[in-house]
N, C-alpha and C positions, 0 to 999 in steps of 0.2 A: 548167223553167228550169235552165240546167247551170252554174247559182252556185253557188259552193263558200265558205263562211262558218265562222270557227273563232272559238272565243273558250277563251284559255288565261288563266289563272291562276300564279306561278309567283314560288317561296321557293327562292334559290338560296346556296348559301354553295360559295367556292371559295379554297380554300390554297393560295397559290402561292410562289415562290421569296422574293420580296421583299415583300408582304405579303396580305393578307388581303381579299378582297373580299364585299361580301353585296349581291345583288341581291334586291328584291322588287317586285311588278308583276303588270297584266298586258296582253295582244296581241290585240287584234283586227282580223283579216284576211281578206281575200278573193277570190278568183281568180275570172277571168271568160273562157270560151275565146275567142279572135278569130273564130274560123271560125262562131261561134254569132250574132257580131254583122253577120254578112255581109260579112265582114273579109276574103276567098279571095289575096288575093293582094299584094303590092306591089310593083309592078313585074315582072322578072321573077321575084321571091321569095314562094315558098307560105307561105303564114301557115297553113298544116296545123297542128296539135299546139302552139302556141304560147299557151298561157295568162296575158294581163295580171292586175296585181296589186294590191292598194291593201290597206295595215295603218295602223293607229294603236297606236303600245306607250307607256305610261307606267312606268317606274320610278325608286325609290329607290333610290342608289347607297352602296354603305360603301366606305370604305380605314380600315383599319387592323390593330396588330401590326405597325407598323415598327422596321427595327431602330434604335436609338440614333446610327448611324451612316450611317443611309440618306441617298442623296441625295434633293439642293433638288426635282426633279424631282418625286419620290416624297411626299415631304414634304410637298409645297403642296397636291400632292390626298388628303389625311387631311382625314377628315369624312365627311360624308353630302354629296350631291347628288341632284336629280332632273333628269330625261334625258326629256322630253313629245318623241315625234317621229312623220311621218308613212313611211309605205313604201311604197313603188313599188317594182313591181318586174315583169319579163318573164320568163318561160321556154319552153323548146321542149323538149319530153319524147317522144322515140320510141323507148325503150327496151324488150325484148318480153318483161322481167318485173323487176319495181320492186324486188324481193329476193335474184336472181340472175340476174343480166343479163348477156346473151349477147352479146347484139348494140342496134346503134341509138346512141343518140347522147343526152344533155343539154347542153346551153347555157345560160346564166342572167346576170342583170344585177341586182343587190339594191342598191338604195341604202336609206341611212337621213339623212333630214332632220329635224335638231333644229334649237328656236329659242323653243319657246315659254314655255318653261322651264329654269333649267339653263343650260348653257355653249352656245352655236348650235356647230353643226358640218354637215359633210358627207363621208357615208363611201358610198362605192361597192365593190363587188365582183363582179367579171367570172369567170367557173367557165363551164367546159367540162368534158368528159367524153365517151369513145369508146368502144364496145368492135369487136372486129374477131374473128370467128371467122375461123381460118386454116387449121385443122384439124380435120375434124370426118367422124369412121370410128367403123364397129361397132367396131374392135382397138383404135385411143390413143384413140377418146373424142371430146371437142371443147375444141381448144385454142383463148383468147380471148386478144388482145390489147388493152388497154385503156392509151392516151395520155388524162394528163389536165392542166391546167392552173388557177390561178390569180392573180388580178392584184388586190391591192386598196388604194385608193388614200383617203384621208381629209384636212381639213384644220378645226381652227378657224377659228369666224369672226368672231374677235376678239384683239385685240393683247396682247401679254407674252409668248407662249408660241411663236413662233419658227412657229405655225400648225401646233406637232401638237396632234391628238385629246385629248381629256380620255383620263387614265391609264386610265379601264375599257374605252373603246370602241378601245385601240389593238390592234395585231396582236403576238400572242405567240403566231405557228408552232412545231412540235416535238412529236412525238406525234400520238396520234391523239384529237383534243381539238373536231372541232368546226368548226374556223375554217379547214380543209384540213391536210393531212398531209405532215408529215417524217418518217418514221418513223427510227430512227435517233437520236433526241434525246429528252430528257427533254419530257413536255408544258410547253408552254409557255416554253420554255428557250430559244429564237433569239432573235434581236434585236437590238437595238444594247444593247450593254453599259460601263456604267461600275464604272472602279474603285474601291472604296472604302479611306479611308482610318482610321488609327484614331489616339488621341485624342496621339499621337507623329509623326503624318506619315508612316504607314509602312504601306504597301499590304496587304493582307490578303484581299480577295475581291473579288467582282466582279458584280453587282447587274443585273437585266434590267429592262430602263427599259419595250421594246415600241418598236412602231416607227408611223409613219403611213402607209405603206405596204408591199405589199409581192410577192413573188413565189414561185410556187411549181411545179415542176413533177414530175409522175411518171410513168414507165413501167413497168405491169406485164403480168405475162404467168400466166394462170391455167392450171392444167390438172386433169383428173379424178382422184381417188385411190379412191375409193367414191360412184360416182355414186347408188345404190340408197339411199344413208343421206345422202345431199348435199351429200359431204365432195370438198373440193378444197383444191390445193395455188397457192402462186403465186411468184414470184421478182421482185423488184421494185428499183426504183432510183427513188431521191427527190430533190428538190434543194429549197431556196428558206429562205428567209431576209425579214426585215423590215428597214425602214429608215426614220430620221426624216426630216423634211419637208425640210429642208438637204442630205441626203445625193443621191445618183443613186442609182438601183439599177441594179446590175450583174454581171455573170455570175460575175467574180471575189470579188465578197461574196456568193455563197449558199454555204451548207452541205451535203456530198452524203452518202448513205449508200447502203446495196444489202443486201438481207435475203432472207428467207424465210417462207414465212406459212400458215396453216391458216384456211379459208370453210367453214363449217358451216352450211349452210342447214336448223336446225333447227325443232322444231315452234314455238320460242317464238319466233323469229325467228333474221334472220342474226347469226353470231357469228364476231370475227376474233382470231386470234393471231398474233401475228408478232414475230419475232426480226431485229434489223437491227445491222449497226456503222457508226461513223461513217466516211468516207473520210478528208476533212480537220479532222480532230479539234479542236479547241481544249483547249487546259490543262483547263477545268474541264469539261469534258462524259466522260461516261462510255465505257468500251471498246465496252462491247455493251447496247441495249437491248433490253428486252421490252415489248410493248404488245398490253392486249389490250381488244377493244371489238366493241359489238353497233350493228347496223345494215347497211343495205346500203352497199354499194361505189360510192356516188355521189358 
């Protein structure tokens, strides 16, 4: 039977700009291929490589460590919460290797359904992923091009809060952190931002709230540098940004950046470095980031 069954465990603490959060919990999930359930086709679309999903995750949520001057927003979610939800979720995986991928393609649909505890929501996320060899000789090697995309959208399902997400489940793009990639930006650092005041009326910094939605796009382009040790180089351009539930999102609110990067497909897994700046900077974001992180390039 080609059931794939996981069951994780998981103590998370994570620092962030405006405050502190500690996740603990844990996920049980499960994938079931279509084509195994006699599922060949839908219409004219092959349901080849297409794995359904179904998870249940429980956890305990923390906020705190705010500053004295934090906003209302930030402020109402101090304390603990718990988050009971179910997961659905679809993927198409024809990629011809999960650590260093040449070619083929992912697509994906994750939603998370809360209600049974905890604040109800609904969060959705749409990811795609391509690669395209374009080049590929004994002399330059094989050069990949890889278009990727993401879209994700959430709302509370209950009144006071204008119908964004509870503070932990919203989108904080920027970095390579997880939830898709800006590279170019501190983690976690996009978003819709407020300014903060201090105890005179008088502006002073500027606080990331997160957003309930949001957008993300990038094109990169990989090529060989030491194929025998499984080192490659890439050049890459980022865009996307988050926005609250009132806002639209739009081409002119993302963030763009353009870098360069080192893929070491080493023995302990893959591992990324990358150097980006920002194009349209904001006051508090920095010249030049570095980011460096393990995993494949999905």
């Amino acid at each position: 039977m080609p059931l794939a069954v996981s069951l994780q465990g998981f103590d998370n603490q994570l620092y962030l700009f405006s405050f502190n959060q500690s996740e603990i919990g844990f996920l049980l999930n499960s994938g079931y291929p279509l084509a195994d359930l006699g599922l060949r086709k839908l219409g004219p679309f092959s349901l080849e490589h297409i794995t359904a999903g179904l998870g249940y995750q429980f956890e305990s949520v923390g906020i705190s460590n705010l500053s004295p001057f934090t906003t209302f927003d930030i402020q109402n979610a101090k304390g603990t919460s718990r988050v009971s939800e179910f997961l659905p979720s679809i993927r198409r995986f024809t990629v011809d290797d999960p650590r260093d991928p040449r070619s083929g393609s992912i697509q994906s649909l994750d939603l998370e359904l809360a209600g049974l505890g905890g604040t109800p929501f609904i969060k959705g996320v749409l990811h795609g992923h391509w690669f395209f060899p374009f080049i590929k000789n004994p002399r330059f090697g094989e050069w990949v091009y890889s278009p990727s995309f993401t879209l994700g959208y959430g709302t509370a399902l209950e009144t006071g809060n204008g119908g964004n997400l509870p503070l932990y489940e919203r989108f904080f793009p920027g970095g390579l952190n997880g939830q898709g990639q800006v590279r170019g930006y501190e983690i976690y650092s996009l978003g819709p931002q407020v300014t903060l005041f201090n105890q005179f009326g008088q502006p002073f910094g500027v606080e990331q709230v997160g957003g309930s939605k949001e957008l993300l796009f990038s094109q990169q382009i990989g090529f060989p540098i030491l194929d025998a040790l499984g080192l490659r180089g890439n050049v890459f351009f980022d865009a996307g940004n988050s926005f609250l539930a009132r806002d639209s999102i739009t081409f002119n609110g993302l963030q763009y950046a353009w870098g360069v990067g080192l893929f070491w497909k080493s023995p302990f897994g893959p591992i990324n470095v990358d150097i980006a700046k920002p194009i349209n900077r904001r006051p508090n974001d920095q010249h030049t980031v570095f980011d460096f992180g393990a995993g494949a390039p999905l």
